[in-house]
N, C-alpha and C positions, 0 to 999 in steps of 0.2 A: 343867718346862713346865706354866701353868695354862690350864684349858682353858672355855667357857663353849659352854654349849648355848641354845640360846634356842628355846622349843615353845610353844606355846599350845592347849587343846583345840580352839577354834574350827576350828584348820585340818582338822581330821578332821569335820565338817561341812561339805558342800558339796556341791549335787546339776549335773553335769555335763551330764546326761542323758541320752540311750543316742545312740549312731552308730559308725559303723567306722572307725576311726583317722582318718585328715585328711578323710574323705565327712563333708560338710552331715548335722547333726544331721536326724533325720528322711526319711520316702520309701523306706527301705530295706526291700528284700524280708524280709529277716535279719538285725536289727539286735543292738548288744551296749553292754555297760555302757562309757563312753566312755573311753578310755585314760587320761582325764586326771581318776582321780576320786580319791577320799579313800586306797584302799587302798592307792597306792604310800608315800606319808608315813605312813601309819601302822605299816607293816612296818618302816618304818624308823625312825618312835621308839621299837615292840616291840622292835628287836634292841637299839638303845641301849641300853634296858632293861636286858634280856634279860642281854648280854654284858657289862655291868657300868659301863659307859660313867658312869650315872648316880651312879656311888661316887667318882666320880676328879672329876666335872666340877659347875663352880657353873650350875644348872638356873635359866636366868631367863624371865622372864612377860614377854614382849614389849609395846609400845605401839605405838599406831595412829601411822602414819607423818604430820606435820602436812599439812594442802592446800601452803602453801610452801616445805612438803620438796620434796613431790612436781611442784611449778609452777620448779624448777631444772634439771629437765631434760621434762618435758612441758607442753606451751602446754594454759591454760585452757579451751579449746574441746572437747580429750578427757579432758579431766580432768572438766567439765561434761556432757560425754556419755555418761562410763561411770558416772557418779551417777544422768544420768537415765535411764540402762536399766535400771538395778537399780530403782531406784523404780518402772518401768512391770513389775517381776515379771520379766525376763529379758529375754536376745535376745543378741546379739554384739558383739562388742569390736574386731574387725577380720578381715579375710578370709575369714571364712562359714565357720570353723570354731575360732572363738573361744568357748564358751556363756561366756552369763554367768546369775545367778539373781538372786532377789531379793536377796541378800547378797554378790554380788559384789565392788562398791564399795568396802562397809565390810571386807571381806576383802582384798582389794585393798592397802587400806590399812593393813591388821596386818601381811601379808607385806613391807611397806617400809619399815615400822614395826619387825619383828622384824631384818630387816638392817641398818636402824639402832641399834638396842638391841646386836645385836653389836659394830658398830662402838664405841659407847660404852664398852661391856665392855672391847675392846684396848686404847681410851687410859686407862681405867681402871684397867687392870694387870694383865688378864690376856692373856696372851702370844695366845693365837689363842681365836678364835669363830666357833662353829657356827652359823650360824640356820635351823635349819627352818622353811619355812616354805611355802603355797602361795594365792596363782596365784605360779606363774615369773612370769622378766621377761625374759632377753635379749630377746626376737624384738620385743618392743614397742618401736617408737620415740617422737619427738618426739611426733607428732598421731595416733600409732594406737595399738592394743593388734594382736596377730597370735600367730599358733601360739600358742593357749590362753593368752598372757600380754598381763594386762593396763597393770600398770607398769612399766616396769624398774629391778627392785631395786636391781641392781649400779650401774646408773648415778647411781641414787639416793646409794646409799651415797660413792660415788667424789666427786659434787659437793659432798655433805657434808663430804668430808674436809679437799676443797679451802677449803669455807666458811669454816668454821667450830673448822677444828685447825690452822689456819697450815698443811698441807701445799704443799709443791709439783708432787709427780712424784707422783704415785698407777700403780697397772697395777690391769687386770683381767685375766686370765688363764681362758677359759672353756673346761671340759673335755667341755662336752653334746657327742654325738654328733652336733647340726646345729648350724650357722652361728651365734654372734651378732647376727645382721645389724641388731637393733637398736641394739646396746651401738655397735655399729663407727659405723653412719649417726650415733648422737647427738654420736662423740666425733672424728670422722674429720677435722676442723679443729682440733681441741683440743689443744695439745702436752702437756699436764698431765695426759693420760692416756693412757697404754700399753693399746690393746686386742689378745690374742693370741686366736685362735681354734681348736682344735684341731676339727675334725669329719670326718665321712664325705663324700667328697667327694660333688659333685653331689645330696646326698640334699635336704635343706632346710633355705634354700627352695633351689631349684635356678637361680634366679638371683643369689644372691650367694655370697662366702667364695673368690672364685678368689685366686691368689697376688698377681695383680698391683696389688690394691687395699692400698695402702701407707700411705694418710695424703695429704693436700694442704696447702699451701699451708707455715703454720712445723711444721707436725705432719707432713709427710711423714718414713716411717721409723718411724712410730710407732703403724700397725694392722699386723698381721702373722696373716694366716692357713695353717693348715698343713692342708691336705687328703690324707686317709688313706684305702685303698683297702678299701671291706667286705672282715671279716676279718682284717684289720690286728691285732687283738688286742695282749696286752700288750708284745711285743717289738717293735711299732712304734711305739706310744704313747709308751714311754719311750724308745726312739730320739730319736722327733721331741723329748722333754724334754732331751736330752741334748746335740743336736746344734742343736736352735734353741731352745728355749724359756730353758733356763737362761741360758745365753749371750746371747740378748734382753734379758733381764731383769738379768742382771750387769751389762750395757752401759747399760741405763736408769739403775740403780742407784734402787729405787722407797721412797717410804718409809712406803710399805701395800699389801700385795696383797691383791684380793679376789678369791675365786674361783667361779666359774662353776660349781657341781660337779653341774651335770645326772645323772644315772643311766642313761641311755638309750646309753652305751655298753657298757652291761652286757653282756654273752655272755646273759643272761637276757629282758633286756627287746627284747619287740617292735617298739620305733619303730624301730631303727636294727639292722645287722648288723654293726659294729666287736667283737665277741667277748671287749672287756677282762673281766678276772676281780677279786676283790677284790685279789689281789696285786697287780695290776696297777693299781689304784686306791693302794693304799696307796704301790706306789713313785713315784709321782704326789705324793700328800703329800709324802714324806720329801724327794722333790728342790725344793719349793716352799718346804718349811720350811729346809732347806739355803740356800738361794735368802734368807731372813727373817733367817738369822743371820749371812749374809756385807754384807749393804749396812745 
């Protein structure tokens, strides 16, 4: 198996600016550096580092994602407005706890940029690709940006594949602790794309990711959310892979998955309380890639 990473230093710059987890940046008695800042990505190219990652795998320099990438699955109107919020020095992306900075935008655009550059990578000829990268994207739809993310990646990448590689069946598969709710709203008429969602349930947002949101119309059957009880940790996680996700996904028979690979179900990390562990992670991959060498 070859394996490609895709980093760029830019993404370890980025000032978020202080507030308390989902509270409106600003006003707070007792405020702290914002959950959504540079140091969760950067622990996480250190250990790549670190643990050797970097010996085994071709380490690529990402590119800025084009505006017509990104205008395949978001209308020009937000595409135009998170340009001009960066330009005006900061402000929000959607929901009143989105920040954005003067570099936003153009960041924005590497992080869609860099899941494009992976994609490239697998039709290229390496077997699977990493792209690090930030702002996230599920939670963004069509016309907004929301929960800290301004484009969305995944969907980005998935419309590409459809473009531009002759695919036909794409999935995305998203293992973040909250909801895709973007990735689902963009694709939830789309039969060309498989959205699965794994999260805590009720957490966020707290209005979508219920079971009974399936798909409409010829894509009914073809968003699938699986809602998990805080503390679920790794013996439900891979439960719910074993008993719906793989067998979703055999049944789609896809021919790219991308995947959603949030962190915030961590046993470590504060957004969410799902308790997964790195094993618990890795048996996540290994049933994904199992999943890549049967269809």
């Amino acid at each position: 198996m070859t394996l490609a990473v895709c980093w760029s230093d830019q993404f370890a710059v980025h000032d978020s600016g202080r507030a308390g987890l989902y509270l409106p940046v600003g006003g707070l008695i007792e405020d702290d550096i914002h959950v959504d800042s540079t140091a969760r990505i950067t622990r996480t190219r250190n250990l790549l580092r670190t643990s050797g990652v970097d010996e085994v795998a071709n380490i690529l320099e990402p590119r800025k994602a084009r505006v017509e990438e990104v205008l395949r699955v978001h209308s020009e109107e937000h595409v135009q407005r998170m340009q001009e919020v960066s330009e005006a020095g900061g402000g929000d992306a959607g929901g009143g706890y989105t920040p954005m900075d003067a570099h936003s935008y153009e960041l924005a655009l590497l992080s869609a940029g860099s899941a494009l550059t992976a994609l490239e990578a697998v039709f290229g000829g390496e077997r699977t690709a990493h792209a690090l990268l930030r702002r996230s994207g599920h939670h963004a739809w069509r016309e907004s940006g929301y929960g800290f993310c301004i484009f969305n990646n995944c969907a980005i990448v998935a419309r590409a594949a459809l473009a531009e590689h002759g695919l036909e069946r794409v999935a995305v598969v998203d293992i973040d602790a909250h909801h895709g709710n973007g990735t689902e709203a963009i694709f939830y008429d789309d039969p060309a794309v498989l959205t699965v969602s794994l999260h805590q349930d009720r957490s966020f947002p707290v209005e979508t990711g219920g079971v009974e949101r399936v798909g409409e119309k010829e894509a009914e059957g073809t968003n699938v959310n699986v809602n998990l009880p805080a503390g679920a940790g790794d013996p439900a996680y891979l439960d719910a892979f074993d008993r719906v996700v793989v067998p979703v996904l055999l049944e789609y028979r896809p021919q790219l998955v991308v995947v959603a690979c949030g962190v915030d179900a961590s046993l470590f990390d504060p957004m969410a309380r799902l308790g997964v562990t790195a094993t618990g992670f890795a048996g996540m991959a290994e049933r994904l890639l199992g999943v890549a060498n049967e269809v």
